[in-house]
N, C-alpha and C positions, 0 to 999 in steps of 0.2 A: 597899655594892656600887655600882659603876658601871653607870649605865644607859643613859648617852647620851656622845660625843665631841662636841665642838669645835675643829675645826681651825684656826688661824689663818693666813695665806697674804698675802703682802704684794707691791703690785704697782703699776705704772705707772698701769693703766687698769684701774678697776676695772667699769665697764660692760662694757670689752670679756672683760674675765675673767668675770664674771656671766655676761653672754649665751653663753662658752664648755660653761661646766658647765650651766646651763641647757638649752642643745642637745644635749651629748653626752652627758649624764647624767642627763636629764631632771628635772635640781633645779627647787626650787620656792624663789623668793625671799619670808624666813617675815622678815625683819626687813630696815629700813633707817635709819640711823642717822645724824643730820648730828654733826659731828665739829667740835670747839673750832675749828679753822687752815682749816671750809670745804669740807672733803671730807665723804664720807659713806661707814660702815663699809655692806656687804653683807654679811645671815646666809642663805647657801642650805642646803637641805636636800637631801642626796642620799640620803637611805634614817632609816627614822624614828629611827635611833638616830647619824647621823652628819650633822653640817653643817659647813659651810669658812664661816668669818667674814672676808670681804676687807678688808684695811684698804691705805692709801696708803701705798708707804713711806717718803715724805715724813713723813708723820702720824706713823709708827715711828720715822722717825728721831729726830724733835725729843721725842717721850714716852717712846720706849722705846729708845735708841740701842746697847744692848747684845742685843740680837734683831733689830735695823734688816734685817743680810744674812741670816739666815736660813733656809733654806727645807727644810721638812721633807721627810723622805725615806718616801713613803707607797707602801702596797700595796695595792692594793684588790682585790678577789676577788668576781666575779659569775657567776649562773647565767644573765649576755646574754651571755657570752664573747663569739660573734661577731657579735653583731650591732651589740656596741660595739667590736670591729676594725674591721668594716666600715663604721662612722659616723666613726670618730675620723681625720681627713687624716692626722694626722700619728705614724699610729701606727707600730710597727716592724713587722719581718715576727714567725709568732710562732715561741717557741723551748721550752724545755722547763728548767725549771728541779725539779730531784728528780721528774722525772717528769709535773709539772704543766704546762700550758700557764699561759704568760704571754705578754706585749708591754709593750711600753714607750711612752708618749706624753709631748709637751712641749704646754703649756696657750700659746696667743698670745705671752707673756711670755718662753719656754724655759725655762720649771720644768719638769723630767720628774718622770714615775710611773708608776707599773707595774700592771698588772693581772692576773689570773689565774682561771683557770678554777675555778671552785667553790659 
């Protein structure tokens, strides 16, 4: 059985993507990692069973060049609904998807993802 996610997320700046989820999702950075080519992975924690692991995409591209552009397409679902509309700038307005409230946000980078009421 699965007990825990690790998300991987690939990016320009990875301090300024740490300090993003750090602030608006009050992650807790549980790992840091220096890396063969100089860079250094980030593992944050956002909830005990979910963490986003930042890597350089520089770093992706030359180890792993077939995931290099990737970016995954996530849903996240919390009982702060509003208080993370209201933290996140660049959130959208919200809308109703099967009845549920969501929104949609881009991380500094412009990766979008979604959240939703639950």
């Amino acid at each position: 059985m699965i007990n825990k996610v690790r998300i991987m997320i690939y990016g320009n700046n990875i301090e300024l993507l740490t300090e993003f989820w750090k602030f608006h999702f009050n992650a807790d950075v549980i790992e840091s990692n220096d890396l063969p080519d100089g860079t250094v992975n980030k593992v944050i924690s956002i909830s005990p069973n979910i963490e986003i692991s930042l890597f350089n995409k520089e770093f992706i591209k030359k180890y792993s060049p077939e995931v290099s552009d990737s970016v995954p397409s996530l849903m996240f679902s919390t009982n702060e609904f509003d208080e993370l509309h209201n933290r996140i700038k660049s959130a959208s307005d919200v809308m109703q998807i099967n009845g549920i409230p969501c929104f949609n946000f881009s991380d500094p980078e412009g990766n979008y993802f979604v959240v939703t009421k639950g």
